[in-house]
VOBA-1610 file (N, C-alpha, C; in pm, whole numbers, padded with zeros to 5 digits, always signed):
BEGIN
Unk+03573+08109+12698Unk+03661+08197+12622Unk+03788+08232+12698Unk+03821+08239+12855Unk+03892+08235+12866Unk+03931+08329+12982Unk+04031+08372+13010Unk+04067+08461+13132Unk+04004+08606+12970Unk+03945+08712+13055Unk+03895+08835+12958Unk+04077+08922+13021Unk+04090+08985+12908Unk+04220+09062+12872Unk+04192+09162+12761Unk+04211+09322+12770Unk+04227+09405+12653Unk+04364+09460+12699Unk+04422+09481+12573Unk+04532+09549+12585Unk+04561+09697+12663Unk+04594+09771+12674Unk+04539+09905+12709Unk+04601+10023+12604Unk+04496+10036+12498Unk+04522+10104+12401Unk+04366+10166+12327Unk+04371+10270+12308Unk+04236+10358+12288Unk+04239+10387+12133Unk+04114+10340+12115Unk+04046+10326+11972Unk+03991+10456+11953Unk+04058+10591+11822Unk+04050+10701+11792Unk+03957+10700+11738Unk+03918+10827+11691Unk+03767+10884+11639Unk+03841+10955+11518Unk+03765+11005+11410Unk+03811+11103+11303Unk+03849+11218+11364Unk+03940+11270+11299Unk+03979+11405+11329Unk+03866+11520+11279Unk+03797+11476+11164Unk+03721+11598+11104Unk+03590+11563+11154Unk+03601+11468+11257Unk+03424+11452+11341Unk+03337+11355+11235Unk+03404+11293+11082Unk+03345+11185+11077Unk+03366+11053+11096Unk+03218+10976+11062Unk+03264+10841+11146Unk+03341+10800+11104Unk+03433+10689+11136Unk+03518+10588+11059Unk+03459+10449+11079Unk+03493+10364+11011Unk+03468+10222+10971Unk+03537+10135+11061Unk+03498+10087+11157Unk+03579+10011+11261Unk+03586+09885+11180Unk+03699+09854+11198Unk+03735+09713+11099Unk+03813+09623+11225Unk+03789+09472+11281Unk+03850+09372+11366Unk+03942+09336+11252Unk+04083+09331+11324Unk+04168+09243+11217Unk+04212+09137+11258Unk+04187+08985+11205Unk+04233+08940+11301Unk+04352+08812+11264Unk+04460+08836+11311Unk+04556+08805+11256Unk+04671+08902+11241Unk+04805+08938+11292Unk+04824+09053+11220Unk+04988+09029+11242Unk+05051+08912+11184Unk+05160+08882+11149Unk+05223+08903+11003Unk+05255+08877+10968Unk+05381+08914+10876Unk+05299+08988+10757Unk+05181+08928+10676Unk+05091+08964+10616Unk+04999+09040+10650Unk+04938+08990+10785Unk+04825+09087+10822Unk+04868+09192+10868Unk+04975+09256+10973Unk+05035+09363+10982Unk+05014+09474+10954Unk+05135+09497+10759Unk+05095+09597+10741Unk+04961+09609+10609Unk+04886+09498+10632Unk+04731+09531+10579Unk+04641+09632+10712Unk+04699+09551+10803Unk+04624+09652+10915Unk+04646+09795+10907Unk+04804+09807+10906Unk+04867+09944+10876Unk+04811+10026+10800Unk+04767+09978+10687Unk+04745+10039+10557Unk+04612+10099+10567Unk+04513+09963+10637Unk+04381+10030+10657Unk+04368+10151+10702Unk+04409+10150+10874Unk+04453+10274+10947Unk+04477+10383+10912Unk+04605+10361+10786Unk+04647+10549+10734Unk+04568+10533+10638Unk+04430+10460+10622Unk+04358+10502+10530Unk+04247+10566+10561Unk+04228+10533+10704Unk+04093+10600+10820Unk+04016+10504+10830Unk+04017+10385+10854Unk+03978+10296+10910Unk+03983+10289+11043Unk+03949+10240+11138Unk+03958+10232+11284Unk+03976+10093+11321Unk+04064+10098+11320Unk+04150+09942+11294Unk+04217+09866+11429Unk+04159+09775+11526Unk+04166+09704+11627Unk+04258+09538+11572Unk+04393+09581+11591Unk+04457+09440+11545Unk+04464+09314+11684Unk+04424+09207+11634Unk+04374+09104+11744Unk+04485+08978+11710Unk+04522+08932+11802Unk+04647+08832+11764Unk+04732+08783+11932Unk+04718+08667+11931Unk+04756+08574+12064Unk+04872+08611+12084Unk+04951+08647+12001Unk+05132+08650+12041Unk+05115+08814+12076Unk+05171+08826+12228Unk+05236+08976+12279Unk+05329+09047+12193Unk+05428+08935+12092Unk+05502+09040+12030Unk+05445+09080+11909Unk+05389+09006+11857Unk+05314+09069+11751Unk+05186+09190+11776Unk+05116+09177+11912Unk+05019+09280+11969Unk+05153+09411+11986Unk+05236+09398+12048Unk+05365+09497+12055Unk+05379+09564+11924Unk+05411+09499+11827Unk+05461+09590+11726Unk+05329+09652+11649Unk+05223+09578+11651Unk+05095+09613+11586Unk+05073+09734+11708Unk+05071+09751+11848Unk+05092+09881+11924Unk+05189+10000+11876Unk+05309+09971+11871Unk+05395+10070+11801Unk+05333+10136+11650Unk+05243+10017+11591Unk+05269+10113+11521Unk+05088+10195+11447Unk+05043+10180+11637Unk+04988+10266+11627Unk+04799+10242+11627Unk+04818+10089+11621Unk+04685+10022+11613Unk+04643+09973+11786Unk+04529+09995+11804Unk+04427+09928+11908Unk+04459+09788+11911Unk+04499+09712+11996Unk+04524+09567+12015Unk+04409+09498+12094Unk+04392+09374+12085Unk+04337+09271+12184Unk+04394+09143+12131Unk+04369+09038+12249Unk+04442+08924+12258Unk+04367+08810+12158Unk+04269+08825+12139Unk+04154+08686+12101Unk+03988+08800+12059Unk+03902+08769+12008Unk+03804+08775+11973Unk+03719+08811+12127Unk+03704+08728+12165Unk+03663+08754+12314Unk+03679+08853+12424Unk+03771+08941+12395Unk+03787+09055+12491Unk+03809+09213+12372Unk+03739+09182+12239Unk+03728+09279+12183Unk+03604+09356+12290Unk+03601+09493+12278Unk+03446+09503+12376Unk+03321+09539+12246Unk+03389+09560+12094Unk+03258+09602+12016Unk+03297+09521+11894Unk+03267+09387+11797Unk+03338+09376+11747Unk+03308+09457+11628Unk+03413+09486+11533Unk+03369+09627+11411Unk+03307+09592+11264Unk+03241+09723+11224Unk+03167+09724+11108Unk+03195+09581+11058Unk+03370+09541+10973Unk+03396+09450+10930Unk+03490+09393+11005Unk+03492+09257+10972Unk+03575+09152+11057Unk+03655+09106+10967Unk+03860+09107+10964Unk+03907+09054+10862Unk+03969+08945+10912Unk+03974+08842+10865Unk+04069+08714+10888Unk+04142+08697+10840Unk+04287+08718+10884Unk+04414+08683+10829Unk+04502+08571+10922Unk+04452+08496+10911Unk+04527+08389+11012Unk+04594+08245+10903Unk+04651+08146+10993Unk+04724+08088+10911Unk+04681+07940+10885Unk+04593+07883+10960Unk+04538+07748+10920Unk+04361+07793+10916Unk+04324+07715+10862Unk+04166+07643+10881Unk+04129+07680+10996Unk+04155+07561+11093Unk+04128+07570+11245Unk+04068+07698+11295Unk+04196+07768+11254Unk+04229+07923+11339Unk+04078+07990+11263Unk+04036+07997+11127Unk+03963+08103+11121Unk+03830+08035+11165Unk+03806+07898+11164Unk+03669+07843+11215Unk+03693+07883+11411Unk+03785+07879+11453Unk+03783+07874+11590Unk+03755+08064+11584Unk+03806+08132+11516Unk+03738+08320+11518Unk+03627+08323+11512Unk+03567+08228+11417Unk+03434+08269+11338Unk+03312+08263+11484Unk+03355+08060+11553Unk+03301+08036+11675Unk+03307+08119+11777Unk+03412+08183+11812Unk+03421+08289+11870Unk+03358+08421+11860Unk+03338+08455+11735Unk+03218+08521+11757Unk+03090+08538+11781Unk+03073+08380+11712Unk+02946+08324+11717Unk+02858+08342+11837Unk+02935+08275+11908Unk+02837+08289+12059Unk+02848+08404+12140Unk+02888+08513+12088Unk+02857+08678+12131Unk+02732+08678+12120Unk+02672+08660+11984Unk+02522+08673+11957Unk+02523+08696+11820Unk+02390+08739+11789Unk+02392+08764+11625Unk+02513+08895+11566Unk+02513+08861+11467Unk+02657+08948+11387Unk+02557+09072+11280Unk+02475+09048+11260Unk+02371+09129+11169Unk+02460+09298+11164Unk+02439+09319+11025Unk+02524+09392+10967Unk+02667+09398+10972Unk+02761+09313+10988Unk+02866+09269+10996Unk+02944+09229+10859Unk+03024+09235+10857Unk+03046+09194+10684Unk+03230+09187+10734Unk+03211+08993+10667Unk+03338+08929+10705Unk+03413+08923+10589Unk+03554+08923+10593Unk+03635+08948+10509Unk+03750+08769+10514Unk+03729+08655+10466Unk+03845+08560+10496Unk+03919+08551+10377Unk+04012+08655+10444Unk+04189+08652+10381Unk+04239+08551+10370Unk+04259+08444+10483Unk+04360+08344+10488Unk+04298+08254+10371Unk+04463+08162+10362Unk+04446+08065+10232Unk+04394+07975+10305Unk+04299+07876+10308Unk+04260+07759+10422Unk+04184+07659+10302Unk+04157+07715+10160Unk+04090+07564+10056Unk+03953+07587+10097Unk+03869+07573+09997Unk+03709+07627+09960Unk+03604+07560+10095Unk+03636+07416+10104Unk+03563+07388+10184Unk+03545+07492+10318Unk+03665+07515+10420Unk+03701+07562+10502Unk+03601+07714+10531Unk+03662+07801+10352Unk+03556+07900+10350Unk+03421+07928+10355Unk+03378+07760+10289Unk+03201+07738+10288Unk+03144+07708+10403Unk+03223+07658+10506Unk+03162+07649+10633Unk+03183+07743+10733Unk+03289+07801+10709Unk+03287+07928+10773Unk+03156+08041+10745Unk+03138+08046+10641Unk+03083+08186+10573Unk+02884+08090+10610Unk+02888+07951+10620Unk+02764+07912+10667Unk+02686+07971+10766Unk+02845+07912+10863Unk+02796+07966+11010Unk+02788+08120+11024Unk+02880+08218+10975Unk+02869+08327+10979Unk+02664+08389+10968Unk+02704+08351+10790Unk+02567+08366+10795Unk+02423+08327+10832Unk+02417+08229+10920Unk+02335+08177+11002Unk+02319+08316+11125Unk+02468+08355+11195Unk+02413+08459+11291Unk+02407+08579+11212Unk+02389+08565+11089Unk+02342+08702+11027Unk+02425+08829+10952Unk+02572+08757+10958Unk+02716+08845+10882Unk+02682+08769+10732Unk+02732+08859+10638Unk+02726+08893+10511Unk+02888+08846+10460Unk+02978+08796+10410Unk+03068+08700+10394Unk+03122+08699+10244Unk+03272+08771+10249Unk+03346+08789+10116Unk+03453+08687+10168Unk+03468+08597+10073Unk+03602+08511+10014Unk+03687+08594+09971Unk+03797+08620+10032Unk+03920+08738+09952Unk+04056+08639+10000Unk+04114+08509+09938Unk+04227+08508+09988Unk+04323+08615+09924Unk+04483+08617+09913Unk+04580+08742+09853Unk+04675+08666+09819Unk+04731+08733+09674Unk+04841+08711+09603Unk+04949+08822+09659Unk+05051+08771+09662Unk+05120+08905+09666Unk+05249+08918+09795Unk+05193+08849+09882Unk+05271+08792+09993Unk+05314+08935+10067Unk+05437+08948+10182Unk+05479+09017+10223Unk+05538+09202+10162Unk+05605+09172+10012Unk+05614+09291+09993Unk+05490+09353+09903Unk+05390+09298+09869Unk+05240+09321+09803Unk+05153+09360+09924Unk+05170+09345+10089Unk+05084+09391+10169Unk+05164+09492+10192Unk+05276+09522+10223Unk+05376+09654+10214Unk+05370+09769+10129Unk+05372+09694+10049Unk+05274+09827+09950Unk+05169+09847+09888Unk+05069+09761+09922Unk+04956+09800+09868Unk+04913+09765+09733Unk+05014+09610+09685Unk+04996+09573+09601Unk+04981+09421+09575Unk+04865+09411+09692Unk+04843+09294+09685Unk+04712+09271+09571Unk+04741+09095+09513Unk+04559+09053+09430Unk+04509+08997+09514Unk+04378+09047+09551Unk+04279+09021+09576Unk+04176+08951+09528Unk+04145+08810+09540Unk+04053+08712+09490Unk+03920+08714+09564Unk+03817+08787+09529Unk+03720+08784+09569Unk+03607+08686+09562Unk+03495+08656+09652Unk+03400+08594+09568Unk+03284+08617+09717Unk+03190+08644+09664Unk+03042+08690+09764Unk+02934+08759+09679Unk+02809+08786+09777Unk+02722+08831+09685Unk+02758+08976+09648Unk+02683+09058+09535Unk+02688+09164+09543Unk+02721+09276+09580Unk+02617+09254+09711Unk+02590+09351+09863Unk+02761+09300+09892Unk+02783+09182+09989Unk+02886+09200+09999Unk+02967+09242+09942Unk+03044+09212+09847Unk+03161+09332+09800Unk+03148+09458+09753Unk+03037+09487+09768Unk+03002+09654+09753Unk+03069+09683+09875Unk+03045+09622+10003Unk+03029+09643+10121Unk+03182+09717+10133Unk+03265+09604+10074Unk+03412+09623+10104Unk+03470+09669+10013Unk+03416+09738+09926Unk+03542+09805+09828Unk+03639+09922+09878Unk+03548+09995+09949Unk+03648+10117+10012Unk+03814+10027+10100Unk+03731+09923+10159Unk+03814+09831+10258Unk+03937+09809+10157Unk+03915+09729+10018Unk+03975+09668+09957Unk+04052+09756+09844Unk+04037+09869+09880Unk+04144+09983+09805Unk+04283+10038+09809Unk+04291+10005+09948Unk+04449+10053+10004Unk+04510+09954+09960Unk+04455+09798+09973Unk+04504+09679+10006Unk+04606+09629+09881Unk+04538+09677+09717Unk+04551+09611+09580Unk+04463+09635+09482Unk+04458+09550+09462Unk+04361+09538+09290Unk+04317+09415+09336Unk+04150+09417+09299Unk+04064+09286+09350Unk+03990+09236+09201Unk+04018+09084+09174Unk+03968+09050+09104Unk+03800+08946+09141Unk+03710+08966+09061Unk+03638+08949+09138Unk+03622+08797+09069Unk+03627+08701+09140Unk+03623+08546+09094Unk+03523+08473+09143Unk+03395+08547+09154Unk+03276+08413+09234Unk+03134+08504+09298Unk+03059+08437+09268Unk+02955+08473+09394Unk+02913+08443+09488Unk+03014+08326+09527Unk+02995+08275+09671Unk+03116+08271+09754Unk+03131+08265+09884Unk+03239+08175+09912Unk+03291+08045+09894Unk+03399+08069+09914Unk+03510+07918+09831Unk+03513+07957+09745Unk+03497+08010+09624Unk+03538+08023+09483Unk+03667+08112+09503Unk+03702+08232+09585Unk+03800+08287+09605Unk+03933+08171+09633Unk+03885+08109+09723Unk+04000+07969+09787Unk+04003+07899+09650Unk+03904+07855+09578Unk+03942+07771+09489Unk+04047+07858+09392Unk+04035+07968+09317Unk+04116+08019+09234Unk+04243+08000+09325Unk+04275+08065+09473Unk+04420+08023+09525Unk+04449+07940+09505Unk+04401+07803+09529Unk+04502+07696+09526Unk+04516+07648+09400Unk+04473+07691+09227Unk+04486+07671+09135Unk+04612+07760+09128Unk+04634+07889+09183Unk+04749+07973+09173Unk+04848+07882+09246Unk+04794+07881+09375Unk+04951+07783+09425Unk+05001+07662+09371Unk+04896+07591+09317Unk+04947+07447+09211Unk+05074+07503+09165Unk+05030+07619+09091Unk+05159+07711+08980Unk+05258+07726+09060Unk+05232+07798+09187Unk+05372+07836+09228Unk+05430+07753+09332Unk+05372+07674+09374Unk+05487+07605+09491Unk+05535+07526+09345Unk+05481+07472+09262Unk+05552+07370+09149Unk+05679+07492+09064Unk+05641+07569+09024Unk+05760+07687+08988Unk+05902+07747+09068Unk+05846+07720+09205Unk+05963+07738+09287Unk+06004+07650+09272Unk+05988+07521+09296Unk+06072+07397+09277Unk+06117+07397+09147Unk+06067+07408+09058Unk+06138+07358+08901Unk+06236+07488+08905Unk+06249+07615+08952Unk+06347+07727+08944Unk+06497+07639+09007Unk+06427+07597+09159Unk+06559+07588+09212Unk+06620+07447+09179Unk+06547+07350+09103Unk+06523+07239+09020Unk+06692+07256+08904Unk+06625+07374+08837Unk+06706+07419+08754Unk+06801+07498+08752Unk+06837+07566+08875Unk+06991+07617+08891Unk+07072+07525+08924Unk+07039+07382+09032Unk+07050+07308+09043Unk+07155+07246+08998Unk+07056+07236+08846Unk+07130+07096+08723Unk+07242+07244+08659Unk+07218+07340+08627Unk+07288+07451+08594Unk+07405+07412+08649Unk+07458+07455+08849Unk+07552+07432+08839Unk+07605+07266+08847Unk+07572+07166+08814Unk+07640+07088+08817Unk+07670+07057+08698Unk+07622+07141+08608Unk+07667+07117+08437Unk+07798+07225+08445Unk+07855+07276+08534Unk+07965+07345+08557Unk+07934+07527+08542Unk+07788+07552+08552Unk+07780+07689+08509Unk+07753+07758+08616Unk+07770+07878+08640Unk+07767+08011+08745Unk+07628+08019+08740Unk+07536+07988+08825Unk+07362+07956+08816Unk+07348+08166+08805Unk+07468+08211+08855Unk+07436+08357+08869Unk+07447+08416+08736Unk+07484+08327+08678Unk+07502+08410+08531Unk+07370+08398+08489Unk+07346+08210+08475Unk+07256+08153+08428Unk+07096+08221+08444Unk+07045+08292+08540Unk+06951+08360+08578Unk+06931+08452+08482Unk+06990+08571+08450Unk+06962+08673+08364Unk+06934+08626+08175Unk+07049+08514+08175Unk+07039+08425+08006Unk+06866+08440+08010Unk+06854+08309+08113Unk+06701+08298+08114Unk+06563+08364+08117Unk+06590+08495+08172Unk+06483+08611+08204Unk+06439+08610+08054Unk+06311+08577+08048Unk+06213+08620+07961Unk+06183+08511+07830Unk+06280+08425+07889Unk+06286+08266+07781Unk+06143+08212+07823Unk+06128+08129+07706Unk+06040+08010+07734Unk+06032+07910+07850Unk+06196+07915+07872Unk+06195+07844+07994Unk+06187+07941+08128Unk+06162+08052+08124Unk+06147+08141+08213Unk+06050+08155+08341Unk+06037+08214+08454Unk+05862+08155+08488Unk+05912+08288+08611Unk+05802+08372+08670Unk+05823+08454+08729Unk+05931+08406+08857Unk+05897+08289+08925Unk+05987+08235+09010Unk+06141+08257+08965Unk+06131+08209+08896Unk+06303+08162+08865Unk+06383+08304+08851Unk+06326+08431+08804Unk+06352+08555+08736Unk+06305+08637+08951Unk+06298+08637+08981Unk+06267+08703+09151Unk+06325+08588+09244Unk+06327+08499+09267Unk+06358+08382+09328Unk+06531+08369+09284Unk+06552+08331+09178Unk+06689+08318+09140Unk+06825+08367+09178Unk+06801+08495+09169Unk+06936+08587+09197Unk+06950+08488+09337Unk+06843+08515+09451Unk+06867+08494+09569Unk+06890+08330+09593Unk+06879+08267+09511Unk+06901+08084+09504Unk+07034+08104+09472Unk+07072+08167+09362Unk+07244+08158+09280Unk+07317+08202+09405Unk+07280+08297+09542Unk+07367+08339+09565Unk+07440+08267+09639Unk+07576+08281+09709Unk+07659+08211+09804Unk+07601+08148+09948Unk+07538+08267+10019Unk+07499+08237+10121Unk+07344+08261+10130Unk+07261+08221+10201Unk+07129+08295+10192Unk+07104+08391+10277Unk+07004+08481+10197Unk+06990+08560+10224Unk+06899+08595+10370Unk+06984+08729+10454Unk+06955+08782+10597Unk+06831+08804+10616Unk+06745+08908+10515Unk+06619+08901+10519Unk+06531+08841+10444Unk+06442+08770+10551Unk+06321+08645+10464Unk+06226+08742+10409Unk+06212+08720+10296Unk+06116+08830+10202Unk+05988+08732+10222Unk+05966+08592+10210Unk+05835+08522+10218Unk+05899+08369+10254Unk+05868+08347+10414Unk+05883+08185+10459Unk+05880+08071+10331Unk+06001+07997+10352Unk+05935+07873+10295Unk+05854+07787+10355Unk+05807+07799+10447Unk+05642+07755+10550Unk+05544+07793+10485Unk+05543+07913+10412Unk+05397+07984+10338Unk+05381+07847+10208Unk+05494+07829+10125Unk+05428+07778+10037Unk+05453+07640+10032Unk+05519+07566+10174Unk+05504+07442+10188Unk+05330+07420+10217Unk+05288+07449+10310Unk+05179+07481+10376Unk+05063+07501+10265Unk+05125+07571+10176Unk+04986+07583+10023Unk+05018+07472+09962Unk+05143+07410+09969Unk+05107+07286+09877Unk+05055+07186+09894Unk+05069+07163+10047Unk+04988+07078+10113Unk+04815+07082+10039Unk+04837+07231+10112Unk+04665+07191+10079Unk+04594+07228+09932Unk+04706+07194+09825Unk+04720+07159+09659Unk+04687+07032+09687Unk+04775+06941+09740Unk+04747+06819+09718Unk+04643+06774+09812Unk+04582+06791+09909Unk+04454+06742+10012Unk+04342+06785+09859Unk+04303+06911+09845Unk+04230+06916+09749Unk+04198+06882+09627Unk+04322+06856+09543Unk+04288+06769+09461Unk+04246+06629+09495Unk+04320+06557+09594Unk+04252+06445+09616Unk+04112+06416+09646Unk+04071+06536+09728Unk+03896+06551+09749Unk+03857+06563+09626Unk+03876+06620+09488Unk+03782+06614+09379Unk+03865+06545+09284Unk+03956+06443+09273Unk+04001+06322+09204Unk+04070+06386+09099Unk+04144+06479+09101Unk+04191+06586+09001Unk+04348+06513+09008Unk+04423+06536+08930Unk+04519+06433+08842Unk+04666+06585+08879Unk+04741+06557+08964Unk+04813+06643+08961Unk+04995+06607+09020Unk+05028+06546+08921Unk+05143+06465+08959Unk+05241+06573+08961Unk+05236+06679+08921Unk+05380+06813+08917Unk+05385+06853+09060Unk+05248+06891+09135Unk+05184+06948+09288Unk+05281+06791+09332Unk+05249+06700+09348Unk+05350+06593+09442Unk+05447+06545+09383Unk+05514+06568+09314Unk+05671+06543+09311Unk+05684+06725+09379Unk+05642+06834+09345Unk+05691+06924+09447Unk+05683+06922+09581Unk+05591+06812+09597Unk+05550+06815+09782Unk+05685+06709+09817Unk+05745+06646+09795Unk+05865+06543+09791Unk+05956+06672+09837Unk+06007+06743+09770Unk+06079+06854+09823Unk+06085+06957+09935Unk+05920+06991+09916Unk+05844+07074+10062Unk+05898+06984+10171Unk+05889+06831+10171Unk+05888+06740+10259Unk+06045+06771+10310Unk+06109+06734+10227Unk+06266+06795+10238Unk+06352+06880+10301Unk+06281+06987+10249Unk+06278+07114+10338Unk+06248+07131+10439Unk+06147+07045+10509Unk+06070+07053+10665Unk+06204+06934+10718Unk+06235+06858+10655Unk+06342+06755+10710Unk+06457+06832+10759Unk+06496+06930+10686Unk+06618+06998+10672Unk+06609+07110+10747Unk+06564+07136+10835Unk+06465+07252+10913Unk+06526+07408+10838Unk+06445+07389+10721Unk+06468+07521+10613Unk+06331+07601+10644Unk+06195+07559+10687Unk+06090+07613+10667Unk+06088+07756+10685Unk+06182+07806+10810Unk+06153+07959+10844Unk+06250+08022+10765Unk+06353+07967+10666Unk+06440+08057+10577Unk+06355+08106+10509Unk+06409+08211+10355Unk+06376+08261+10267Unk+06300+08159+10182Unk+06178+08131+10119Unk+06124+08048+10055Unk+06224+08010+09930Unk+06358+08112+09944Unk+06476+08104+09793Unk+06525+07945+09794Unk+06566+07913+09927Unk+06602+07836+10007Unk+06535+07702+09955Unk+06464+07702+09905Unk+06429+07527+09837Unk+06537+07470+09774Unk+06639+07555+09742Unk+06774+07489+09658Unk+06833+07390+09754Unk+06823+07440+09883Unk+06941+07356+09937Unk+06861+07240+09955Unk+06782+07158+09947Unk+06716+07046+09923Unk+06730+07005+09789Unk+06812+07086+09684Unk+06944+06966+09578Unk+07040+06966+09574Unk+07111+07013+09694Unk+07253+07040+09725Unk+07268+06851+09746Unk+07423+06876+09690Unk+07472+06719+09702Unk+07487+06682+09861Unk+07443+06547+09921Unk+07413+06522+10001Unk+07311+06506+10085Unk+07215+06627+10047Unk+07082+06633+10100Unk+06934+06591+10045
//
């Protein structure tokens, strides 16, 4: 596991002398953050865990218990949340806990988008050392964990999401989609089919807008609420029409290159017919060419700018 490292930061008790719910978060970048946040001013006892110092830094400021890795937690808590950004990462947490010892009464929470399989073997091994295992990836992205209005795609037994409803209150509104794990992952990437293909056909279509000679800035508001309308194009738009792009990234275009990817890996595993998901991955591709990934996800336009 590694050189052992804790941050030096002290994990509070209730003020009114009752217990609180120690929750591991683990992950706690752009998304996981202020979910951590949220837990916290909700009375959670919230230990944010995450390899990068600057992200342990600001998750310190603002007020949370840090550690570096899984391995130098010293208790890990009631619940364990995973918010990390590939596959890999949450099977390499899960292993990491694994060989602490048994997890019994533990109840795991995997946030990240990583595709059903990923979740079914995770939530195997989990429950082999004896943790109890909710599928929750999230809709909602950066300003939906900001305020507390993220969807929540659930799927576990019973017991489990009883377990976590208090957990899953600050967070959003949880729909409950499954009784196992992976069924949560599967509803995501049926959502992301929709939206990495919607961002593209938005910026698709300001596109052809202005080269038919029209102000795409006008063109945005015509469209709000048309047939040809689609939540993308109506939130996404203003910030595509505009001149320059925009200073602050509201949601990477890495987030939903990265989901489309694994749109198209998955359909290919179950022979599913999805030619809209790859002509949008042609563009994702584009975008990684054009080193756009860390702009504003608005930013798919300039991959139909003339020349590029």
């Amino acid at each position: 596991m590694g050189t052992q490292h804790m941050d030096p930061a002290t994990r509070s008790g209730g003020h009114d002398g009752t217990t609180q719910t120690a929750v591991t978060f683990v992950g706690a970048g752009a998304i996981g953050l202020p979910m951590a946040c949220r837990l916290a001013a909700s009375g959670f006892d919230v230990t944010a865990v995450d390899p990068s110092s600057r992200t342990r830094e600001r998750a310190r400021e603002a007020g949370l218990s840090t550690a570096v890795d899984l391995g130098t937690v010293p208790l890990l808590g009631d619940i364990v949340v995973v918010m990390v950004a590939t596959g890999d990462q949450v099977l390499d947490a899960v292993g990491a806990a694994t060989v602490r010892g048994p997890l019994t009464g533990q109840t795991w929470v995997i946030g990240s988008t990583v595709g059903p399989k990923v979740a079914e073997a995770a939530a195997d091994r989990l429950a082999a050392a004896g943790a109890q295992v909710v599928d929750a990836p999230v809709l909602g992205g950066v300003p939906g964990a900001e305020k507390g209005a993220l969807r929540i795609l659930a799927a576990g037994s019973p017991q489990a999401l009883d377990r976590v409803r208090d957990l899953f209150e600050p967070l959003g509104r949880v729909a409950e989609v499954g009784d196992r794990p992976g069924q949560g992952q599967a509803v995501k990437v049926v959502n992301q089919l929709c939206s990495s293909v919607h961002l593209a056909a938005a910026a698709e279509a300001l596109s052809l807008a202005a080269r038919l000679g029209l102000d795409p800035a006008r063109v945005v508001p015509v469209l709000s609420g048309s047939s040809g309308s689609s939540w993308f194009l109506e939130d996404r738009g203003p910030r595509m029409a505009a001149s320059s792009a925009p200073e602050e990234v509201l949601t990477r275009l890495a987030i939903l290159a990265k989901d489309n990817a694994l749109v198209v890996q998955e359909a290919e595993q179950v022979d599913a017919h999805t030619p809209l998901a790859r002509a949008a991955a042609g563009q994702y591709r584009r975008a990684a060419e054009q080193g756009l990934l860390e702009l504003d996800d608005s930013q798919i336009i300039r991959t139909y700018l003339p020349g590029h």
